[in-house]
Structure formats: C-alpha cells, structure tokens
N, C-alpha and C positions, 0 to 999 in steps of 0.2 A: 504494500500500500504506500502510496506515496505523494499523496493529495495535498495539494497548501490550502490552510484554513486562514481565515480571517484575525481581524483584530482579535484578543481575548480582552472580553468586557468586564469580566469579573477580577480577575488579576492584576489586568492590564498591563500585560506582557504585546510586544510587538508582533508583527506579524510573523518574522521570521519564527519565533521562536513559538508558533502554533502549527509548526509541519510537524503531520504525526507518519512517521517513516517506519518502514520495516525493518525488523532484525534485532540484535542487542540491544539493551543500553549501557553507554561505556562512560569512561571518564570523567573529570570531579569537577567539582563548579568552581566559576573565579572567585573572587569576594571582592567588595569594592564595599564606601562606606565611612561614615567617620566617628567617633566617638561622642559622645552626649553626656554633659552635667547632671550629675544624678544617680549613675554605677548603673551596674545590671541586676536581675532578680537573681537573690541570691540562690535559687535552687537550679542554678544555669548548671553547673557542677555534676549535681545526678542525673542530668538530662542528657549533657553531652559523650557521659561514657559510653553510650550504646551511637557515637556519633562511626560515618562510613571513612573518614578520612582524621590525619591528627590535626590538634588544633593547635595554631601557631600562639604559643601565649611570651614568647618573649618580647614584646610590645603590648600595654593597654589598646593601643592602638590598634593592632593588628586583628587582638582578641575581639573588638567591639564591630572591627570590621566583617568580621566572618559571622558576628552572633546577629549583624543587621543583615546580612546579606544571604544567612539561612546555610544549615546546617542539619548534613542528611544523614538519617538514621534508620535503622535496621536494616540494612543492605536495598537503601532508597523508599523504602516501605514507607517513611515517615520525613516530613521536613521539620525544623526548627530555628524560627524566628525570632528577633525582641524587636516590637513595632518603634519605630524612631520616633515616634510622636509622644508616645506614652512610656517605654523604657520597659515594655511587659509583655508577657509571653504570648506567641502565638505558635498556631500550629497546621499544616496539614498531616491528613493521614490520605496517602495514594492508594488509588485504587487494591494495590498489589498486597495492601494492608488491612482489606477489605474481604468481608465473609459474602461470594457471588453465587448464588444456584446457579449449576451448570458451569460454570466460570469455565475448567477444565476441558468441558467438550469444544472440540472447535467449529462443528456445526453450528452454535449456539453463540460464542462469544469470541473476538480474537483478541492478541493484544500486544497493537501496535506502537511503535517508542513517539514520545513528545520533547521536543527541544524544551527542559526545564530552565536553562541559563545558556550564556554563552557558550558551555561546551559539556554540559551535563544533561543527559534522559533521563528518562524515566518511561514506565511501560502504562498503559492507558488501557481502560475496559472498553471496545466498543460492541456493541448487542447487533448479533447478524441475525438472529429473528428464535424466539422465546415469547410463550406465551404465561410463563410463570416467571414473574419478575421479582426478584425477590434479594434486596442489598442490605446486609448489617455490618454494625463497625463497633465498637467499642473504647473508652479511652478514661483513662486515670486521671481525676478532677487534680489529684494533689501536684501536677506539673504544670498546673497553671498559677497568675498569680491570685493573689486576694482580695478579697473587698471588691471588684469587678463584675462586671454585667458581660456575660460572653454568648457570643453566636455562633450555631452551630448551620450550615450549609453546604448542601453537595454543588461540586461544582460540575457540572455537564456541559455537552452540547448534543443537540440534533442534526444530525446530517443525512440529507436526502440521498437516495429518499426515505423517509421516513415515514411508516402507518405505526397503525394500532395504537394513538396514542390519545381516544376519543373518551375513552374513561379517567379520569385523573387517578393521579398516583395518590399512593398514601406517605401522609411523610409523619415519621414518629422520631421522639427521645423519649428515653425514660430514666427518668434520673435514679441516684443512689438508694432514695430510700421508698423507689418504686413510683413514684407519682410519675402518670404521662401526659404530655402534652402529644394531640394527633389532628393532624389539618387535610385535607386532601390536595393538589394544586394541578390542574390541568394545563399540559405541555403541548395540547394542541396548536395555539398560538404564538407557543415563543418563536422567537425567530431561528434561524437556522446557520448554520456554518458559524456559529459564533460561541464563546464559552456563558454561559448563565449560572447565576448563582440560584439553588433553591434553597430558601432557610425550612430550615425543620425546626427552630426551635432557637431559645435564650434562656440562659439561668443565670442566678448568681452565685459567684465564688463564696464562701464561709467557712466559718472554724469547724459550724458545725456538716457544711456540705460535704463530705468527704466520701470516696469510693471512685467506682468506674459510671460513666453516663453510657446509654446506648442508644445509638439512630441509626434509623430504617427507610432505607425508601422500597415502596415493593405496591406490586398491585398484581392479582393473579385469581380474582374473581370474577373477569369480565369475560373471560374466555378469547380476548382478541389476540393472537399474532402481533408482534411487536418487532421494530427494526430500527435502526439508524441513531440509540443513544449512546455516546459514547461518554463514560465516566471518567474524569479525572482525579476526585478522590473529593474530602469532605473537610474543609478548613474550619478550624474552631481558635477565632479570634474576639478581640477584645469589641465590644459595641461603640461604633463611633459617632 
C-alpha cells in the first residue's frame, strides 16, 4: 500500500508525514524542542524505563528536548509526551497496543507503516471489511499527572471507499472504580482521507482516582459489513 493521505487534523502532523507505506517500521525519531521554566513531572523516570531508545540526559537541555518531542515505548506500542504548554503528561497508545477482533486475520485487517516523525513509523490498523467491530485498550491512570481534567480519543480516518458505516459506533471508558460513560457517534459524515479525532470520554486525575481506565470503540449489532477505517491509536491528553 502506498497511498498519500492528507493533512492530519487531529495531530497536525504535515502531509508528508501521513503516507501510510508498506512493510516494516524502522528507525528512531529526531527530537527537537526546548526546555521550559517549571521542570518536568516528576514521574517522567518510571515512565521512561520501558522507553525504545536511550535517553540522552547529559544536558537539561537535551533531556526536555526529547520529553517534548515524544518518546516511544514498548517497542513503539506507546508514545510519551510532556505538553509545552502545560509541562504535563500526555500520551498515545498505537494501535499495535490495542486489543482488535480479528486484528490477526489479514482478510479482515492489515497493517500498514505511518511516517510518525521525520524518520520514525509506526504500524496502523486499517479495517478491509468486518462486520464485528470491536476495539479495547487499557491504560494506568497513575502515569499521568494530577489534579487535571484528561481526554481520552481514538484517532482515525476513513478512506474510500468506505461503507457500513450507517449505524454509529459505540464509544465507551470505564473508569477505575467501574463507572461508565457511553455515547454513540456516527462516522457516516466525517470527512475522508483525513485523521479525526473521536472523544470517548474525560475524567479527572485524583489521589483518590487511581487504577487502569478502559475505552472501547466497537459496534457489531447492526449486522453491516464494514471497510475503509483505519486506526491510528487513542491519545489521552490533558483538556485544553
């Protein structure tokens, strides 16, 4: 596969860097970036030990450049952020870190590389046609930081062509101590070739919120054939 897609609107990553190409994904992202008044959160530390590359700490400088400019973990499974604005933790979890029915079959799904930065991939879900659609993820509230208000959202796109998409999805989280919030959102009219964000959900950080959150996107009640979503994974960042 080797199609150029559009602007991405959700990231706002350039064009170049939404060609989703075949084959591996290889090599480590640049950093660029500068350092901000204020330090970083201090649980950057047990976060970064499961990082994919080392991290150059013989400069503040250096350090704050690589924590703004995102740092890949679990063998790309996961990114890690500190937003410049705010000085606080953000995150993707990629697809590849993601619980996909069928995912495996390749009738079903394939999964082709996305220019993540100037010289870093990553592998992307895109849906070749399933009529049971059905995505979870999972993620450890205590890596983020505190007192905060956080969004959780998949980030997708549609690519034609694209059916089955006339019953809306379901989009869920369920937090730690089981409460859920569930919305439905119909993908019929988003636009296409472009990246969208779908929120599934907000909570807030607390002493006492503590555990793992869980979001779902899936719809597999309608009985319809389904084609042309392709999933990039699910960002849980701070509310701006």
């Amino acid at each position: 596969m080797g199609s150029s897609l559009s602007q991405e609107a959700a990231s706002q990553q350039s064009e170049e860097s939404n060609k989703i190409l075949p084959g591996s994904c290889a090599s480590e992202t640049e950093v660029t970036g500068r350092p901000k008044e204020g330090g970083i959160p201090q649980n950057f530390e047990a976060i970064i030990r499961n990082a994919d590359s080392v991290i150059d700490r013989s400069f503040t400088e250096k350090l704050y450049d690589q924590l703004y400019a995102g740092v890949f973990l679990n063998q790309r499974g996961m990114k890690y952020w500190i937003d410049k604005k705010s000085n606080v933790n953000s995150f993707m979890v990629f697809a590849k870190d993601l619980a996909i029915t069928w995912a495996e079959d390749s009738r079903f799904w394939q999964w082709p590389c996305l220019k993540e930065t100037s010289d870093a991939y990553i592998n992307v879900a895109e849906l070749l046609n399933v009529c049971w659609l059905e995505v979870h993820g999972q993620f450890e509230i205590a890596k983020l930081s505190p007192g905060l208000v956080y969004e959780v959202a998949f980030i997708v796109m549609l690519k034609d062509p694209a059916y089955g998409w006339e019953i809306p999805v379901n989009l869920r989280l369920i937090m730690p101590d089981k409460s859920i919030h569930h919305h439905k959102e119909c993908l019929m009219e988003k636009g296409r070739g472009k990246w969208i964000e779908i929120l599934v959900g907000e909570f807030q950080t607390s002493p006492g919120n503590v555990g793992e959150i869980e979001f779902s996107l899936y719809e597999y009640e309608g009985g319809k054939w389904k084609k042309g979503l392709i999933i990039k994974g699910v960002t849980i960042r701070p509310k701006s």
